[in-house]
C-alpha positions as CSV (number, residue, x, y, z in Angstrom):
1,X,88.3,99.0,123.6
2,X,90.4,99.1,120.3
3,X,91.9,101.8,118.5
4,X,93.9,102.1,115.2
5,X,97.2,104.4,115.2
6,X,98.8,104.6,112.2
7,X,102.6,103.5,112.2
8,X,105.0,105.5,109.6
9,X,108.0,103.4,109.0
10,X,110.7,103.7,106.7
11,X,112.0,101.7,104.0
12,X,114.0,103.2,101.8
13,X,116.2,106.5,102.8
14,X,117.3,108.9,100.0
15,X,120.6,107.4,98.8
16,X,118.4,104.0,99.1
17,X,116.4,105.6,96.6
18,X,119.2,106.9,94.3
19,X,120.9,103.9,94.4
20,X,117.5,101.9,93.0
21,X,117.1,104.6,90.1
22,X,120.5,104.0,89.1
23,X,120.2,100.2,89.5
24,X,116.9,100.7,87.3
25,X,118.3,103.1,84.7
26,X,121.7,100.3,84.6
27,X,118.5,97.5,83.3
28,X,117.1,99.2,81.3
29,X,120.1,100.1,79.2
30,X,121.5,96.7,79.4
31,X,118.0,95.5,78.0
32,X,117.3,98.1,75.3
33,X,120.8,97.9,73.2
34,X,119.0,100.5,70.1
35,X,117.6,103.6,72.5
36,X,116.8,105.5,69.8
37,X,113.1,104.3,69.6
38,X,113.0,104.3,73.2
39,X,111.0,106.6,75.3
40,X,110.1,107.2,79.1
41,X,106.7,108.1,80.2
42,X,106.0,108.9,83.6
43,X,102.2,108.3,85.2
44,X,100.4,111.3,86.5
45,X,101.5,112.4,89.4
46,X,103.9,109.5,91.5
47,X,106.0,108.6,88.5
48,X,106.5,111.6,86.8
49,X,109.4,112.5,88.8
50,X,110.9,108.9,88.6
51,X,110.4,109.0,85.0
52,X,112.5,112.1,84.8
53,X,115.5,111.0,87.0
54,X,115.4,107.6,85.5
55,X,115.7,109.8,82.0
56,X,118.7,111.5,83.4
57,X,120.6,108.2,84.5
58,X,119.6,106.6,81.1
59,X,121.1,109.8,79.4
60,X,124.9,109.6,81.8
61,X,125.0,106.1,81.3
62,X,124.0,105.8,77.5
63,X,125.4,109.1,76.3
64,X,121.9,109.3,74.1
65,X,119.1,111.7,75.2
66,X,115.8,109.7,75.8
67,X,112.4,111.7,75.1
68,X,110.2,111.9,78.2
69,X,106.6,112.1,78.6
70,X,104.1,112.1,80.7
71,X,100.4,110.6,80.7
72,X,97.4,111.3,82.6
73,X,95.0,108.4,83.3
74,X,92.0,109.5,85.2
75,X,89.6,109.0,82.2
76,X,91.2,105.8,81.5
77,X,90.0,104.1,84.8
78,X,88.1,101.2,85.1
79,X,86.0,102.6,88.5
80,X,84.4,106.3,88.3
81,X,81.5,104.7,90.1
82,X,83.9,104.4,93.1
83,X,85.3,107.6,92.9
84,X,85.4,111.1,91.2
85,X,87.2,111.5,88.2
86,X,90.5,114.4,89.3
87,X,92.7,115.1,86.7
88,X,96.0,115.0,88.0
89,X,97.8,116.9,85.3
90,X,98.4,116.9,81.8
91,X,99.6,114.1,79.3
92,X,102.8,115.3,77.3
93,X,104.3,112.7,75.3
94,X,106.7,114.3,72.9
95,X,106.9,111.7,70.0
96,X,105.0,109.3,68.0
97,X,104.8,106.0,70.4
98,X,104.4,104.1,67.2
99,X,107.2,101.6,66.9
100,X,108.9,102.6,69.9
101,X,109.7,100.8,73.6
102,X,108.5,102.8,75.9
103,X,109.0,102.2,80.1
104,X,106.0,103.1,81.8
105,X,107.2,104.8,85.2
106,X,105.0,104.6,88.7
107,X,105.9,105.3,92.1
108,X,103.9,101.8,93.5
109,X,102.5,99.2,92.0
110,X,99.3,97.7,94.0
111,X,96.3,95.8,92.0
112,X,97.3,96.7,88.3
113,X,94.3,98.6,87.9
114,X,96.4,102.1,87.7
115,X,98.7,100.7,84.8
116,X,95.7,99.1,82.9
117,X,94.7,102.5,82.8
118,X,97.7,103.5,81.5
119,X,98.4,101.0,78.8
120,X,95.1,102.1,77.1
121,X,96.3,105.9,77.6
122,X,99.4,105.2,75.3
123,X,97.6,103.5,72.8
124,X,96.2,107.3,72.1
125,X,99.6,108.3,71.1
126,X,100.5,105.4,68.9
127,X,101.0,101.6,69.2
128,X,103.8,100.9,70.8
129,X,106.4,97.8,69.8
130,X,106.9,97.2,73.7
131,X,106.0,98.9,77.3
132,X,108.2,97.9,79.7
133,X,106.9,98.2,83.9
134,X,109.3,100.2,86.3
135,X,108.2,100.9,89.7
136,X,110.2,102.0,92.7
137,X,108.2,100.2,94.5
138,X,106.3,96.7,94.1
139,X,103.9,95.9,97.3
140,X,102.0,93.1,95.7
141,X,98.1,92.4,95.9
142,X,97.4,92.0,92.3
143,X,94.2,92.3,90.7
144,X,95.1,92.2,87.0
145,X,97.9,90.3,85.4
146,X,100.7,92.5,85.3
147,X,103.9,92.1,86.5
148,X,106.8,95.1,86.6
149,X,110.0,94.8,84.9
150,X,112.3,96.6,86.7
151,X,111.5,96.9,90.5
152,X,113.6,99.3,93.1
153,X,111.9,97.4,95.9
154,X,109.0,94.7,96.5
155,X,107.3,95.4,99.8
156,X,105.3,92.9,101.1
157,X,102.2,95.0,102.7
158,X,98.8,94.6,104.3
159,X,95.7,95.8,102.2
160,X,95.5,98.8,104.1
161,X,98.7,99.8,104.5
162,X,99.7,103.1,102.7
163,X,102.8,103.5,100.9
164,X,104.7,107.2,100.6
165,X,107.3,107.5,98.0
166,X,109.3,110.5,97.0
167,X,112.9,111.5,96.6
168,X,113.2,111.8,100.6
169,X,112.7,107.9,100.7
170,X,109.7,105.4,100.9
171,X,107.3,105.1,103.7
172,X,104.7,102.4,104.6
173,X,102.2,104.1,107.2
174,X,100.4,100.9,108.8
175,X,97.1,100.9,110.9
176,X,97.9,98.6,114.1
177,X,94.6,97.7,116.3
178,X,95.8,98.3,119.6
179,X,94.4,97.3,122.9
180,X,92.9,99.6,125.7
């Protein structure tokens, strides 16, 4: 007989974690020189709270306060015939995206699908010059064309693994088949 148990392992601790979000925050100023048409914007609900430490790093390191938003995508997606429609929470973005960079914050990064659904969320608020990708974490598997552009960690995962990530750390729960 086989059974599944689910293995939690983890990857990144909590200074691993502050240590990537500084790392990220350290790109991203180093690639945006004019942060004055520059804004963050977190993804309902995983990167929200990335989105807003990343804002606080970019603001110690640049001295220059970075608006930060948020946008909810669950009428963006591409499959309500696979599952029901939840909205997460609400979309707050502050400015105009007209013009503007903005980095596009998630927690994971899987098949694309998620940040698809975000790119056409923004374009409600304006038509951005740039988005830039940042994800804490990168775990392959890639549906879609797009590709992150600032990474805290790539995790090379099975299709069914499950990723966890939060401020405590990052967590792949795996499902091993196990002998009886």
């Amino acid at each position: 007989m086989t059974s599944v148990l689910p293995q939690r392992s983890e990857i990144l601790g909590v200074n691993d974690v502050d240590r990537a979000l500084t790392r990220i925050a350290h790109e991203i100023v180093e690639r945006n020189p004019d942060l004055s048409v520059f804004v963050i914007v977190g993804m309902q609900t995983g990167g929200t709270w990335i989105a807003a430490r990343l804002c606080e790093a970019v603001t110690r390191i640049s001295s220059i306060v970075v608006p930060l938003g948020a946008v909810d995508i669950s009428m963006y997606r591409d499959d309500f015939s696979l599952r029901p429609v939840v909205l997460s929470a609400p979309t707050d973005i502050p400015v105009d995206l007209t013009e503007r960079t903005v980095v596009l914050v998630d927690d994971v990064l899987f098949t694309g699908r998620t940040v698809r659904a975000a790119l056409e969320a923004l374009n409600d608020h304006g038509r951005p010059r740039a988005v830039q990708l940042a994800v804490m974490v990168d775990r392959g598997h890639r549906e879609l064309p797009i590709r992150p552009d600032y990474v805290g960690k790539n995790i090379p995962t099975h299709f069914s693994d499950e990723i966890s990530v939060s401020a405590e750390g990052v967590f792949v729960v795996s499902r091993a088949e196990v002998s009886e």
